[in-house]
N, C-alpha and C positions, 0 to 999 in steps of 0.2 A: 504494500500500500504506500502510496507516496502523499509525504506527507508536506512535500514544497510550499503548496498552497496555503496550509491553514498557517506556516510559520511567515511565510512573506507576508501575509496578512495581520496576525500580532503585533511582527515586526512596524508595519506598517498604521497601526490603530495606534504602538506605542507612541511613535516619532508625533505622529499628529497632535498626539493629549503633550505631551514634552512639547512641542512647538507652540503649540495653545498654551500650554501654562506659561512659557517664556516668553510670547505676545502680552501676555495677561498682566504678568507682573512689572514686563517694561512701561506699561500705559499705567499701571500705580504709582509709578515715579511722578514724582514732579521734578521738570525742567527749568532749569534757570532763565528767566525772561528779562528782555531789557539789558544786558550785557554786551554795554559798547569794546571792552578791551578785555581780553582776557590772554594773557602775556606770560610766558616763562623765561623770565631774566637767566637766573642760574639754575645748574643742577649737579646733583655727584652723588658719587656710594661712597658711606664706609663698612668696609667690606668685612671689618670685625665688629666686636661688642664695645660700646662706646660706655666709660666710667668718668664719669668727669664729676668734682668735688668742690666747691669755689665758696670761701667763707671771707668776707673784703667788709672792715672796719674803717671809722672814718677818724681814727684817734685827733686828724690835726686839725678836725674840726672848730671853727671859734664858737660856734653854741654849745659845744659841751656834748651834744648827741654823738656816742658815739655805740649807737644801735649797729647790731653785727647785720648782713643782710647775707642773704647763702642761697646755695643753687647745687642741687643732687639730678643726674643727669646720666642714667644707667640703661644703657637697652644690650639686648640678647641674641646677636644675631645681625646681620649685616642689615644697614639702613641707606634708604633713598633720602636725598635731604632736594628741598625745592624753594626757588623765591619766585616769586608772582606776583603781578602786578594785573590789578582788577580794576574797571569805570564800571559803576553801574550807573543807570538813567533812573530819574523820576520815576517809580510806578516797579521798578523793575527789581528782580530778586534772584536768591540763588539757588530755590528748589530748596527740598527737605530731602539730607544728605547728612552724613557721618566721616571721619578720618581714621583711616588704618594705623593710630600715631599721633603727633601733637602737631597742633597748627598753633601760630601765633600770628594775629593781625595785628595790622594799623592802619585807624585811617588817617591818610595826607591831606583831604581837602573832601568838605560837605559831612554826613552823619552815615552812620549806618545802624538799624536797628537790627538788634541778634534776638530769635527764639529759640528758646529750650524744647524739649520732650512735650510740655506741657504748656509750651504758647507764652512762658512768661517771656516780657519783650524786658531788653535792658539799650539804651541809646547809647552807642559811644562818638564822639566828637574829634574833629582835627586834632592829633597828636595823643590818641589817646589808643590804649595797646587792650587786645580780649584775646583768651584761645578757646580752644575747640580741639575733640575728641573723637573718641569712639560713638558718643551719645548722638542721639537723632538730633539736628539744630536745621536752623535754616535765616538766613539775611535778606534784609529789604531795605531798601532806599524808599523812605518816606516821605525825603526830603522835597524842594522848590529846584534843587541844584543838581548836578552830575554827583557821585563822590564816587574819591579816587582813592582803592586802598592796597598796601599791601601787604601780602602773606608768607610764612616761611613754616616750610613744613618738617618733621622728620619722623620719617614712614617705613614702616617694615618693607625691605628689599622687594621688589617687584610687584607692589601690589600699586592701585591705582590712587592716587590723592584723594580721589572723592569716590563716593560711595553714594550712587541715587538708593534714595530710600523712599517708603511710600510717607505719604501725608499724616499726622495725628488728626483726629478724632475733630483737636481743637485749631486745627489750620484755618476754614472760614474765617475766624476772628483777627487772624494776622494778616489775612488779604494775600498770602501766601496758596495756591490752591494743595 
């Protein structure tokens, strides 16, 4: 008895539900809208486990402060590190997404609002620094003006900087869909 038929056909019902659930789940992403520049300055591996230790007092201080400030900086395994350079426009945002790793922003010029898991918004301002993670976030320019920011990432070897992720529950309220 041959049995070609009913496997090419399995094979075939599988790929379809696989390919429909991978349609599926790409249309639950939300895509960044409104993104005038989106720019990769630099980029590099390090190609081992990075240890880095930095404890810097300000003893000659003339106010007398001299609070220690510190920085612990350990990963496991070779990392992709990235600078970037973002414009977003009036209205426009960066989708509800995650980082394989630590991102650290700034913006140079105009606002950008940040959402959490849960929609809470926090505003940061020219010259002012936010990071971001594994956790579900998403930004939007709220603003009258363009703003222009940039980011520096450091990411598990070979995986991608950003991560579309599907929308929360509470997106309508951020004007983020």
């Amino acid at each position: 008895m041959n049995q070609s038929k009913p496997v090419g056909r399995a094979r075939f019902i599988a790929t379809w539900i696989l390919a429909t659930a991978g349609i599926s789940a790409a249309a639950w992403a939300t895509m960044p809208f409104n993104v005038l520049v989106n720019e990769i300055l630099a980029m590099g591996t390090a190609n081992g486990d990075i240890h880095e230790h930095v404890q810097v007092r300000d003893a000659a201080a003339d106010d007398g402060d001299d609070e220690p400030w510190e920085l612990k900086l350990k990963t496991q395994g070779a990392s992709d590190f990235y600078i970037q350079d973002v414009e977003i426009a009036p209205g426009g945002y960066s989708g509800w997404h995650s980082h394989p790793g630590v991102f650290v922003g700034t913006v140079i010029t105009g606002s950008v609002d940040f959402y959490n898991a849960n929609c809470e918004k926090q505003t940061f301002t020219a010259g002012q620094v936010w990071t971001e993670n594994t956790e579900l976030h998403a930004i939007a320019n709220h603003g009258a003006v363009n703003n222009h920011l940039q980011f520096a990432y450091l990411i598990k070897q070979g995986m991608p900087r950003r991560i579309d992720r599907s929308a929360p529950a509470c997106a309508p309220s951020t004007g983020i869909p």
